[in-house]
CHARMM internal coordinates of N, CA and C (Angstrom, degrees):
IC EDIT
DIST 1 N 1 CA 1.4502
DIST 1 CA 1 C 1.5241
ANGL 1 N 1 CA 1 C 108.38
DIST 1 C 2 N 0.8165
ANGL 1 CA 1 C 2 N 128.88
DIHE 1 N 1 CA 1 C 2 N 135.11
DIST 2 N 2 CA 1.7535
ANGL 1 C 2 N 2 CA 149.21
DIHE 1 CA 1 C 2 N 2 CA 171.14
DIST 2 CA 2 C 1.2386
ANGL 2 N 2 CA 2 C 120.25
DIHE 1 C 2 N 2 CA 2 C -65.86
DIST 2 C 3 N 1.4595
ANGL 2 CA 2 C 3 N 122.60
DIHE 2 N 2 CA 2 C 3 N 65.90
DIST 3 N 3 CA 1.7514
ANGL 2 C 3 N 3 CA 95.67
DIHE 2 CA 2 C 3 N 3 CA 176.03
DIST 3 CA 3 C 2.1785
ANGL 3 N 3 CA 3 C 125.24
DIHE 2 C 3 N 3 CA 3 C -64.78
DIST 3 C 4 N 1.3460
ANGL 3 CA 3 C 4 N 67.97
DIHE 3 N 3 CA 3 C 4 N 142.34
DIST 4 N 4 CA 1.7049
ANGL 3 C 4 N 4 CA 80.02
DIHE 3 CA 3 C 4 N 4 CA 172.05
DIST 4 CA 4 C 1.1190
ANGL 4 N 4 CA 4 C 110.44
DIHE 3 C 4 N 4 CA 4 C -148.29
DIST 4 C 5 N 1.2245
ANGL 4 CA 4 C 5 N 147.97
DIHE 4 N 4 CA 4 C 5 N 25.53
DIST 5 N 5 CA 1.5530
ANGL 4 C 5 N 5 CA 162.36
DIHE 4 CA 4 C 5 N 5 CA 138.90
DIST 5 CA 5 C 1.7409
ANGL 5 N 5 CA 5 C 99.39
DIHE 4 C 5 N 5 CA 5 C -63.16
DIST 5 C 6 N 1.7886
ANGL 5 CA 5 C 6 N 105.26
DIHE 5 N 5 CA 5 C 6 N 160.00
DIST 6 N 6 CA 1.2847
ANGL 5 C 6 N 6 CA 108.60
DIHE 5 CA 5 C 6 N 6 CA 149.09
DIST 6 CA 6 C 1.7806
ANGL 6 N 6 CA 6 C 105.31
DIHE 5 C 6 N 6 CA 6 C -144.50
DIST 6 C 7 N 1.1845
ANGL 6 CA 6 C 7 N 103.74
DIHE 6 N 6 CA 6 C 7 N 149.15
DIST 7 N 7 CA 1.3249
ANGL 6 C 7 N 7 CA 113.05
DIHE 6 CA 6 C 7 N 7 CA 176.98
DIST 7 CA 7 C 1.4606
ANGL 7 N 7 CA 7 C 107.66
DIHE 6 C 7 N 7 CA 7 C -119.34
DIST 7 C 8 N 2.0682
ANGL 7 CA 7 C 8 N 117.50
DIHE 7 N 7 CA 7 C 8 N 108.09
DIST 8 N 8 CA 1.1514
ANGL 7 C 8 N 8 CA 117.48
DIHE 7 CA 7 C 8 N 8 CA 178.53
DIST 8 CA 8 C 1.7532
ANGL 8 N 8 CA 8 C 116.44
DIHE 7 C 8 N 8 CA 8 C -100.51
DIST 8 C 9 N 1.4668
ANGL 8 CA 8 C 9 N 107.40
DIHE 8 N 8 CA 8 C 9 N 157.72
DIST 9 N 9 CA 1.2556
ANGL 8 C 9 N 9 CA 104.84
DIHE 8 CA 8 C 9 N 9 CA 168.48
DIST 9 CA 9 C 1.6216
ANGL 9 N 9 CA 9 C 122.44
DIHE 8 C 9 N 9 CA 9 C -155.85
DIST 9 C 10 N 1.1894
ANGL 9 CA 9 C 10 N 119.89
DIHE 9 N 9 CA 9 C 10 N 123.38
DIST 10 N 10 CA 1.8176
ANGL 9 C 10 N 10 CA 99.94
DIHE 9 CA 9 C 10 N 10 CA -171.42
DIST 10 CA 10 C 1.5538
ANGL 10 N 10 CA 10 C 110.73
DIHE 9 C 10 N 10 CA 10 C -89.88
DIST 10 C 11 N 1.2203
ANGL 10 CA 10 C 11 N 117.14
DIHE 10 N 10 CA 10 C 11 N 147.14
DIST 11 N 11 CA 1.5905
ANGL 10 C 11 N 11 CA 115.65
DIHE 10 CA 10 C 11 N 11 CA -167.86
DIST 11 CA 11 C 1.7295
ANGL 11 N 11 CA 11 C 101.90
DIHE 10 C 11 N 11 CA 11 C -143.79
DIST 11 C 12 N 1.3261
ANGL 11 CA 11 C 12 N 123.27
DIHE 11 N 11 CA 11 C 12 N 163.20
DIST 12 N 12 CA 1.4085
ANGL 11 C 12 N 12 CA 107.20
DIHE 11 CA 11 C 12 N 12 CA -165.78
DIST 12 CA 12 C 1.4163
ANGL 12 N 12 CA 12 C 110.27
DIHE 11 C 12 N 12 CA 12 C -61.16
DIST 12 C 13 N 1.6477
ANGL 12 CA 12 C 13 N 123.24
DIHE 12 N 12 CA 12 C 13 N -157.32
DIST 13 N 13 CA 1.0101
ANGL 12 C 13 N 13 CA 124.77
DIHE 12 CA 12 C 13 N 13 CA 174.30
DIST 13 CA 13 C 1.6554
ANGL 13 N 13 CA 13 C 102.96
DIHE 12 C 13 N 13 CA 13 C -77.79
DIST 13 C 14 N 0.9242
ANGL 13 CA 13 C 14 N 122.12
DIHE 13 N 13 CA 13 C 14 N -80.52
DIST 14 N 14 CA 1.5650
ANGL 13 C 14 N 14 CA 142.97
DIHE 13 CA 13 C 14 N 14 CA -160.04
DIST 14 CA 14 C 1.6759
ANGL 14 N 14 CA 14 C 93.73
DIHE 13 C 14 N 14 CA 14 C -57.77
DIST 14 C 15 N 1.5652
ANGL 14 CA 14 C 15 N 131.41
DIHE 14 N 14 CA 14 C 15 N 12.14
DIST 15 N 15 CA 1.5217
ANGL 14 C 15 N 15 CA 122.39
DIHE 14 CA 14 C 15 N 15 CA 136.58
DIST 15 CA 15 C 1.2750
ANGL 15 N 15 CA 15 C 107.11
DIHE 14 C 15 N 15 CA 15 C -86.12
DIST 15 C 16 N 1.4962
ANGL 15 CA 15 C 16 N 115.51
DIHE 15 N 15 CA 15 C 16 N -34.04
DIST 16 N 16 CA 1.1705
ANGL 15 C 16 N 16 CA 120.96
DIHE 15 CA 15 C 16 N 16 CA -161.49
DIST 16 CA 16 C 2.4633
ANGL 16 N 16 CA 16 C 97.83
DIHE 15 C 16 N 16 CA 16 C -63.97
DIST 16 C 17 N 1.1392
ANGL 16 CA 16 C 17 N 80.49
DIHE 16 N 16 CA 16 C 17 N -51.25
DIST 17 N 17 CA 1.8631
ANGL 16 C 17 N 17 CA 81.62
DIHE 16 CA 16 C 17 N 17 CA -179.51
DIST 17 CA 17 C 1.5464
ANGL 17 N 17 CA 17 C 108.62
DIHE 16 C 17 N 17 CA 17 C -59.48
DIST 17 C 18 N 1.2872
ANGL 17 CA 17 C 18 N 115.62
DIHE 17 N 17 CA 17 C 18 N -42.75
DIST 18 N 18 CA 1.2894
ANGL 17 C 18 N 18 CA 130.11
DIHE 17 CA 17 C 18 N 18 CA 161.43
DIST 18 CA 18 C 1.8011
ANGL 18 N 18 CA 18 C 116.91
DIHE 17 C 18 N 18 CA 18 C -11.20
DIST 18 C 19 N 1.4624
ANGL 18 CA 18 C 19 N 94.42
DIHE 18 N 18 CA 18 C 19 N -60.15
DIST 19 N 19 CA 1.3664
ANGL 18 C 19 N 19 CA 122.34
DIHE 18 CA 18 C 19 N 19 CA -158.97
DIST 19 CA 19 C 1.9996
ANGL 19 N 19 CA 19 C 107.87
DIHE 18 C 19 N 19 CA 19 C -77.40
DIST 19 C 20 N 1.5288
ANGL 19 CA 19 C 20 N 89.00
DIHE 19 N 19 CA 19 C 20 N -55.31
DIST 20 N 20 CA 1.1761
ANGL 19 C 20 N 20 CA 105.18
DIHE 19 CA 19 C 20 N 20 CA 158.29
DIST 20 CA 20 C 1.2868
ANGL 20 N 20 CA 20 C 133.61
DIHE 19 C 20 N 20 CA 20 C 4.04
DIST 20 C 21 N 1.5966
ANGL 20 CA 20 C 21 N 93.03
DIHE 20 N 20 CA 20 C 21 N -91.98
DIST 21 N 21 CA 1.0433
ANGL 20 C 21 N 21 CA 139.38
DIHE 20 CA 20 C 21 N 21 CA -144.00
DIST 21 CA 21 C 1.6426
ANGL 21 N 21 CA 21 C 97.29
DIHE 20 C 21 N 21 CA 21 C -96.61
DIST 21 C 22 N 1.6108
ANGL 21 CA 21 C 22 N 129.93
DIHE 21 N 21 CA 21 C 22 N -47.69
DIST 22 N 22 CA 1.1955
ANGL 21 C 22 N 22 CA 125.27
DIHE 21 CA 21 C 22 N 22 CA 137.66
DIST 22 CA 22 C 1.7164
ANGL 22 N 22 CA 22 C 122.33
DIHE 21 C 22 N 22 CA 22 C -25.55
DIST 22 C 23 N 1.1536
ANGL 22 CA 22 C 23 N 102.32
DIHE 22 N 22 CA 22 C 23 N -67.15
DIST 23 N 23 CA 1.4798
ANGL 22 C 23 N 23 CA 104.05
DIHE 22 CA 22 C 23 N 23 CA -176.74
DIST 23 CA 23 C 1.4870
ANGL 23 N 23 CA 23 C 114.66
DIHE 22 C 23 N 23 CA 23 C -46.67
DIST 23 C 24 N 1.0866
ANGL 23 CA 23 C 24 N 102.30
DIHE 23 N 23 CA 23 C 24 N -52.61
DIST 24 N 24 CA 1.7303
ANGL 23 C 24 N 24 CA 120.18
DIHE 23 CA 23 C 24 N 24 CA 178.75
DIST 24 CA 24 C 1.5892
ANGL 24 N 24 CA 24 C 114.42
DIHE 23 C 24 N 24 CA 24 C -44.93
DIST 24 C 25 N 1.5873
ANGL 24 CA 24 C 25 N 105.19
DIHE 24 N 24 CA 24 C 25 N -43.51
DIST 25 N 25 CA 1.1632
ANGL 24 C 25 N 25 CA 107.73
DIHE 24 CA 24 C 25 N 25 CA 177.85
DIST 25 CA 25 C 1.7970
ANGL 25 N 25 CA 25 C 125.76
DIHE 24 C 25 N 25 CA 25 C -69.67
DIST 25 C 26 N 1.2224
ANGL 25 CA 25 C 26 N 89.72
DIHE 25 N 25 CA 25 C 26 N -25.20
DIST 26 N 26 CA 1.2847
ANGL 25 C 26 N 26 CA 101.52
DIHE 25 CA 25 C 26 N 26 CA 168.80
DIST 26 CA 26 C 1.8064
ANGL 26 N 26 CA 26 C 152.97
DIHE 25 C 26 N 26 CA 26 C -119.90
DIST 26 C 27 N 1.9926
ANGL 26 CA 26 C 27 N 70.72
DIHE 26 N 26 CA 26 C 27 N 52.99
DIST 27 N 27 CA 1.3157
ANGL 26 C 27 N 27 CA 95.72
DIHE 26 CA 26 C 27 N 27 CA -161.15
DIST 27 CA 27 C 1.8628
ANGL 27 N 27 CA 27 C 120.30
DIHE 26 C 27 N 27 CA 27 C 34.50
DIST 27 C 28 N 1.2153
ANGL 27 CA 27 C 28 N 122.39
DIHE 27 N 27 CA 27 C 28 N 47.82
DIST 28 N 28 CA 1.5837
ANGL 27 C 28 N 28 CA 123.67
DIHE 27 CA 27 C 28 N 28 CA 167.75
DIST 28 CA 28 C 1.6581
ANGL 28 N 28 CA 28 C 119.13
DIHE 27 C 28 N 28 CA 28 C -118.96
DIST 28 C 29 N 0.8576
ANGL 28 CA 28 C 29 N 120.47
DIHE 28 N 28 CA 28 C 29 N -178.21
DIST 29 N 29 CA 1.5907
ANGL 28 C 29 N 29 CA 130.66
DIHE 28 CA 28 C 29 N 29 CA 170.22
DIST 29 CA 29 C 1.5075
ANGL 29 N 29 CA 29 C 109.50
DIHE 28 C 29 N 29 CA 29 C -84.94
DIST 29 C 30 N 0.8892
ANGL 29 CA 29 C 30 N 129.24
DIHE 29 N 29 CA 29 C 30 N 151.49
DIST 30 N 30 CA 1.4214
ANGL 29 C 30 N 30 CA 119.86
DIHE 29 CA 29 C 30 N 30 CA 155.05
DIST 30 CA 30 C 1.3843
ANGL 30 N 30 CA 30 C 132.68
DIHE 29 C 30 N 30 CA 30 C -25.67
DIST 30 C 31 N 1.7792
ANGL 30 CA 30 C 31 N 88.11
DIHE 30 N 30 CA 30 C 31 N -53.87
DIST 31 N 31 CA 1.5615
ANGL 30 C 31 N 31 CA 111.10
DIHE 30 CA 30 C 31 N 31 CA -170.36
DIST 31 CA 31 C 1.4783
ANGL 31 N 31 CA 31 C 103.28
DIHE 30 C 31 N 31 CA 31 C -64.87
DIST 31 C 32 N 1.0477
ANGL 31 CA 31 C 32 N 114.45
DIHE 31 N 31 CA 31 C 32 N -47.68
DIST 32 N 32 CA 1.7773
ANGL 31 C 32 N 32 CA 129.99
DIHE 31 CA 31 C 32 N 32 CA 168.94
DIST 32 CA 32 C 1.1182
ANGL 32 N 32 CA 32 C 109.97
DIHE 31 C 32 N 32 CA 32 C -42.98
DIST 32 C 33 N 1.0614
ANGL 32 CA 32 C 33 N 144.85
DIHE 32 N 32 CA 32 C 33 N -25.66
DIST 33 N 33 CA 1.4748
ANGL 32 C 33 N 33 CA 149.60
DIHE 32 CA 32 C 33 N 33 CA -140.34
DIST 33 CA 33 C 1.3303
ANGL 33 N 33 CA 33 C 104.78
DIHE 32 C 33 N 33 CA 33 C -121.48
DIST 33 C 34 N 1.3647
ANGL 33 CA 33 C 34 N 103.62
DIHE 33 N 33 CA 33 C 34 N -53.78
DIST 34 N 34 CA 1.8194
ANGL 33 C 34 N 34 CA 109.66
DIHE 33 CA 33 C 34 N 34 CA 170.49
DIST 34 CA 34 C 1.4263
ANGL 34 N 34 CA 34 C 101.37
DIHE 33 C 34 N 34 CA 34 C -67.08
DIST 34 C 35 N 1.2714
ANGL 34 CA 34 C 35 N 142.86
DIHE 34 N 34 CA 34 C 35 N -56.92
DIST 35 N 35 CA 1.5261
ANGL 34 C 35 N 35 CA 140.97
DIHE 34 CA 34 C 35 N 35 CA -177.34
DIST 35 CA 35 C 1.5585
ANGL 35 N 35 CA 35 C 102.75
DIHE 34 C 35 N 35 CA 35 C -34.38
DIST 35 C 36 N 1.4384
ANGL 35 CA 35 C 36 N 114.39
DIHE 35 N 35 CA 35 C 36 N -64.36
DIST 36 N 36 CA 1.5058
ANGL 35 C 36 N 36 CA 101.50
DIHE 35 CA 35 C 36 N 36 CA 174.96
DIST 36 CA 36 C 1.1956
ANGL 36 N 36 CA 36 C 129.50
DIHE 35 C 36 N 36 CA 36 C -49.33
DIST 36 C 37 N 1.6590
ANGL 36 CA 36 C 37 N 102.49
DIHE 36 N 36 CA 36 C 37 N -54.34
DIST 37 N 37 CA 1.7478
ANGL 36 C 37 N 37 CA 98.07
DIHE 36 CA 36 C 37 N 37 CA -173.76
DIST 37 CA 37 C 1.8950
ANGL 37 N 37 CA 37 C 107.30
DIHE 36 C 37 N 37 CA 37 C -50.27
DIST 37 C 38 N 1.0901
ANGL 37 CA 37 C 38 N 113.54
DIHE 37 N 37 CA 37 C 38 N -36.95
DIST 38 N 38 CA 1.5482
ANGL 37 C 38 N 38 CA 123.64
DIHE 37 CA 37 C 38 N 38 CA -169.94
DIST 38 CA 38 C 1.5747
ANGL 38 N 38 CA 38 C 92.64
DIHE 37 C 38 N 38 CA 38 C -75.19
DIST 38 C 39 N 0.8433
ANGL 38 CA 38 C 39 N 164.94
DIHE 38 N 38 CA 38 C 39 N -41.49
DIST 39 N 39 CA 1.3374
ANGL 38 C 39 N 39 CA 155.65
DIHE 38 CA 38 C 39 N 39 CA 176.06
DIST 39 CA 39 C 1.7124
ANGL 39 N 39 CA 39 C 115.10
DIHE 38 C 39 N 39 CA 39 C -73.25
DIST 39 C 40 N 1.3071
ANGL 39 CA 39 C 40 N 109.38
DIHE 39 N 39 CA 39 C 40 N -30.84
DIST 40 N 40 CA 1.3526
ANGL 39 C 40 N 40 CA 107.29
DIHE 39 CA 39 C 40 N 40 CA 166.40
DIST 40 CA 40 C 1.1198
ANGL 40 N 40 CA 40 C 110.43
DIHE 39 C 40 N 40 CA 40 C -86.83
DIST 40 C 41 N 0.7153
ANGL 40 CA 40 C 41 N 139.03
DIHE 40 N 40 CA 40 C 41 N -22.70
DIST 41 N 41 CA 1.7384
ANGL 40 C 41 N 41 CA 134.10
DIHE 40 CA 40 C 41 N 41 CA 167.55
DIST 41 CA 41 C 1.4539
ANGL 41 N 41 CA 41 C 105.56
DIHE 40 C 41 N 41 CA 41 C -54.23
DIST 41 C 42 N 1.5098
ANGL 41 CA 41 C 42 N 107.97
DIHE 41 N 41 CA 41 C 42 N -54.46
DIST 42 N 42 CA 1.4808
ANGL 41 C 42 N 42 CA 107.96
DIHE 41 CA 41 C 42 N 42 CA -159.04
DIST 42 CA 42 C 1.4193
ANGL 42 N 42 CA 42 C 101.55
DIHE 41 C 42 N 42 CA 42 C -73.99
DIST 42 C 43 N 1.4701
ANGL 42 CA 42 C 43 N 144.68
DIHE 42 N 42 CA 42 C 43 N -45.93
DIST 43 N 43 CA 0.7763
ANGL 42 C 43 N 43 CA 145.66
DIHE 42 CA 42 C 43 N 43 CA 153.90
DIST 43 CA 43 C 1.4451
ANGL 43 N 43 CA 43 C 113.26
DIHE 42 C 43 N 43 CA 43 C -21.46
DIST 43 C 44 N 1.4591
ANGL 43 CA 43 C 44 N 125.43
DIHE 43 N 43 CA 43 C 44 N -83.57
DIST 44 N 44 CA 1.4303
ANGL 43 C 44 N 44 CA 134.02
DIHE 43 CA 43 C 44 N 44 CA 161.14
DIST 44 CA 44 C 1.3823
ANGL 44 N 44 CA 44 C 113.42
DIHE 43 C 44 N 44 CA 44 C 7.27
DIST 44 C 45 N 1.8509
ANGL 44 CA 44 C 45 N 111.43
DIHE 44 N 44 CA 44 C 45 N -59.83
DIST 45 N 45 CA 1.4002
ANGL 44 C 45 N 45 CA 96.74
DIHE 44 CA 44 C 45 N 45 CA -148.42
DIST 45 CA 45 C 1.7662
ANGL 45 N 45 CA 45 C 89.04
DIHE 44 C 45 N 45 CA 45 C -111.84
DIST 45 C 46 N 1.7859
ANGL 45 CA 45 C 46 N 118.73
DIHE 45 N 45 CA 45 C 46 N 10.53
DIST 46 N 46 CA 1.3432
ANGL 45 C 46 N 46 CA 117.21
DIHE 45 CA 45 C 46 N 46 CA 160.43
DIST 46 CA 46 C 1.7500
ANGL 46 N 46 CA 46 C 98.75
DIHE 45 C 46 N 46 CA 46 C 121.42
DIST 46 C 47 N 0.9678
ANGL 46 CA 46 C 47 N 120.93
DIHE 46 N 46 CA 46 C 47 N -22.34
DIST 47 N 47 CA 1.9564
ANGL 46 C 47 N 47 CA 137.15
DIHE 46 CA 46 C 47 N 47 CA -145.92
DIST 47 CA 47 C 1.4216
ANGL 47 N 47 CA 47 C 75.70
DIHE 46 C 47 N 47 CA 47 C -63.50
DIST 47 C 48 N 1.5544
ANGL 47 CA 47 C 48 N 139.45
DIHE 47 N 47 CA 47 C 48 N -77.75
DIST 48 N 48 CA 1.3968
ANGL 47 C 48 N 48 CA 106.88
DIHE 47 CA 47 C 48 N 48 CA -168.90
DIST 48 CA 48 C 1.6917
ANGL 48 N 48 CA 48 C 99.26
DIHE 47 C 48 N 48 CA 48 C -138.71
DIST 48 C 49 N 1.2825
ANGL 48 CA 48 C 49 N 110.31
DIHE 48 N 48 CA 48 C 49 N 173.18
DIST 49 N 49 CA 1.6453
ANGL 48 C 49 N 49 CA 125.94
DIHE 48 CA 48 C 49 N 49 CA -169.34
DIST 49 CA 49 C 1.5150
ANGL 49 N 49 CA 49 C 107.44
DIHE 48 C 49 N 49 CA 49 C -58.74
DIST 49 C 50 N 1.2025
ANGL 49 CA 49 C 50 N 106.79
DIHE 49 N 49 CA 49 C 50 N 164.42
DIST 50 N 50 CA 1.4673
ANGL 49 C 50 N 50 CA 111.33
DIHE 49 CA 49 C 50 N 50 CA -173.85
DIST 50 CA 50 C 1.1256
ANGL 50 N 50 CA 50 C 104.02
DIHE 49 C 50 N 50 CA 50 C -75.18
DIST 50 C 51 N 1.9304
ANGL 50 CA 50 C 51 N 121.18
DIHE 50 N 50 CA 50 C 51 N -31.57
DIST 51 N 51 CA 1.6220
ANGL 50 C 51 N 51 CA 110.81
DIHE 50 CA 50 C 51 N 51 CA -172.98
DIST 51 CA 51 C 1.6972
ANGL 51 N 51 CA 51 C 117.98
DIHE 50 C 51 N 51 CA 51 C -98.68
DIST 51 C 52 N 1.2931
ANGL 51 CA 51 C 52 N 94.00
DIHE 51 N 51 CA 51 C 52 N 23.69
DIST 52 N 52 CA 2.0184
ANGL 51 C 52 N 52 CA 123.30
DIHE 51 CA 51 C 52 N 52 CA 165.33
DIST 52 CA 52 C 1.5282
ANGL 52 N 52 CA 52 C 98.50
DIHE 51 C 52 N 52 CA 52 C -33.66
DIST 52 C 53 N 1.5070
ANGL 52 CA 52 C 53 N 123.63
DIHE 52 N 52 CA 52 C 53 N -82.04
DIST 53 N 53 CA 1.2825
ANGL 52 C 53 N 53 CA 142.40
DIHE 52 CA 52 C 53 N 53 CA -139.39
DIST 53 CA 53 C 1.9134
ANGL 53 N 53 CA 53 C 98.56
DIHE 52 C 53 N 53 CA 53 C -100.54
DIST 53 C 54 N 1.3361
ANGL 53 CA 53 C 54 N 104.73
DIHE 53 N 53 CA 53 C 54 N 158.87
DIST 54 N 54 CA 1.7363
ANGL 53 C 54 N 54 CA 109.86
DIHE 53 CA 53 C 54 N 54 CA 147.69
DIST 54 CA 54 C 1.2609
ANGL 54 N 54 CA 54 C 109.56
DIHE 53 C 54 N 54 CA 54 C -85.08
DIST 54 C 55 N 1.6855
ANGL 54 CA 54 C 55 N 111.08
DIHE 54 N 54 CA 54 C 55 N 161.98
DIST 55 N 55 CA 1.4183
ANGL 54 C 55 N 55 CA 109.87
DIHE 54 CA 54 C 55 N 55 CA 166.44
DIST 55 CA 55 C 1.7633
ANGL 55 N 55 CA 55 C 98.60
DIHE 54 C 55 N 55 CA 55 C -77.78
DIST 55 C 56 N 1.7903
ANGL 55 CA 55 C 56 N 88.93
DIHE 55 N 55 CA 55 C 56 N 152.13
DIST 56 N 56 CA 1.1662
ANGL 55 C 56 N 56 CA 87.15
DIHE 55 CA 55 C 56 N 56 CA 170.73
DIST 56 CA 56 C 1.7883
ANGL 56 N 56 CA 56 C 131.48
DIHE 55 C 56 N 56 CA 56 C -81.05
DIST 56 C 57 N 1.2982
ANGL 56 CA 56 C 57 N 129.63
DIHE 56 N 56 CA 56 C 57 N 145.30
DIST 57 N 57 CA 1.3063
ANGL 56 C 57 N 57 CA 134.48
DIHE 56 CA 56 C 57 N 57 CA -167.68
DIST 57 CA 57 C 2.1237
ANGL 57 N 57 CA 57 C 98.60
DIHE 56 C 57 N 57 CA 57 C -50.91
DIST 57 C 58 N 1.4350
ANGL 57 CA 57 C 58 N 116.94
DIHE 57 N 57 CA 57 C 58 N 167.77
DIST 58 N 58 CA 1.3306
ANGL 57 C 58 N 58 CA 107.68
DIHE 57 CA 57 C 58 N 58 CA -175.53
DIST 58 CA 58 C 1.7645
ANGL 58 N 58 CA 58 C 94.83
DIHE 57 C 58 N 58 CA 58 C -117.09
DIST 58 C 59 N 1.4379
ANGL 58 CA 58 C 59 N 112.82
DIHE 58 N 58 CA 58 C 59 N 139.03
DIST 59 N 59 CA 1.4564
ANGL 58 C 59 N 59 CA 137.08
DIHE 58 CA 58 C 59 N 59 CA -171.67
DIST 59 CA 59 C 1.9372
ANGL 59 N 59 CA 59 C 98.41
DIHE 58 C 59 N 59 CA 59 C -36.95
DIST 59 C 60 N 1.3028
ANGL 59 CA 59 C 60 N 126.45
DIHE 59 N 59 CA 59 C 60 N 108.59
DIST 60 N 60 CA 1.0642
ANGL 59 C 60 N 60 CA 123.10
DIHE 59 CA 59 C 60 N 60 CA 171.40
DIST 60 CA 60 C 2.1670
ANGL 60 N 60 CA 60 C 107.25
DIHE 59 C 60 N 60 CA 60 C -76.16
DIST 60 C 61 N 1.4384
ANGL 60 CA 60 C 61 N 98.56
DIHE 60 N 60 CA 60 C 61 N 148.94
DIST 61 N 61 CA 1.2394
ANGL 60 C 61 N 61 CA 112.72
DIHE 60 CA 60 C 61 N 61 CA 164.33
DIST 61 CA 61 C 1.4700
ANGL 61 N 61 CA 61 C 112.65
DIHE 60 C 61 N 61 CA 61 C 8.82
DIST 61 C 62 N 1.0637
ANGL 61 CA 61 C 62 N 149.88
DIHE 61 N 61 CA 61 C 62 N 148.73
DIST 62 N 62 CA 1.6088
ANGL 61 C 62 N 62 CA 159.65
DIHE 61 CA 61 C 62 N 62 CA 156.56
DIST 62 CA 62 C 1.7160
ANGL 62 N 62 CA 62 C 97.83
DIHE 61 C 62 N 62 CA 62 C 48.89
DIST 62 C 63 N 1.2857
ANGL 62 CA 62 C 63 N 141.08
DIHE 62 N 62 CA 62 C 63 N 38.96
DIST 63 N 63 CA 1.1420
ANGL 62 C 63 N 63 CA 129.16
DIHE 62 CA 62 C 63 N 63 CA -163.60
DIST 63 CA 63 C 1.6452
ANGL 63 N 63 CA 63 C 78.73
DIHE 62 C 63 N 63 CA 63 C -99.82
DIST 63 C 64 N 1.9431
ANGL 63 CA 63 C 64 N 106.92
DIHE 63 N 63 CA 63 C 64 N 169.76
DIST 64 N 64 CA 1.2930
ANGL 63 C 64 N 64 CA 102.74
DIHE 63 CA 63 C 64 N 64 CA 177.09
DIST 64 CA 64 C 1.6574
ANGL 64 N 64 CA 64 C 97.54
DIHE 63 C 64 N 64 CA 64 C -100.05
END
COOR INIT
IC SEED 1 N 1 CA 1 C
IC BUILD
C-alpha cells in the first residue's frame, strides 16, 4: 500500500526524545516508528487486518 496521507501532531519535547530514542533503538525513522504504533493500534481495536500495511523499511545510516 502507498502512503500518501500525513498525520501531524505536536507533543512536548521529552516525548519528542522519547520517540527518538525508541526509534533509534530499533533501527527505524521516527516516521517508521509512528507508522507502527498507528497500525497496531488500528489493528488492536479491529479497524483494519494485520496484512493492511507494508512493514516499514529500517532507518538507513545517519537517518534522524
Amino acid at each position: 500500500m502507498v502512503a500518501t496521507e500525513v498525520l501531524k501532531v505536536r507533543v512536548p519535547p521529552e516525548t519528542k526524545q522519547i520517540v527518538r530514542t525508541l526509534a533509534q533503538q530499533q533501527q527505524l525513522t521516527e516516521s517508521a516508528l509512528l507508522m507502527r504504533l498507528v497500525e497496531t493500534l488500528l489493528q488492536t481495536c479491529g479497524a483494519i487486518r494485520a496484512t493492511t500495511f507494508d512493514p516499514p523499511e529500517p532507518a538507513g545510516r545517519g537517518a534522524r
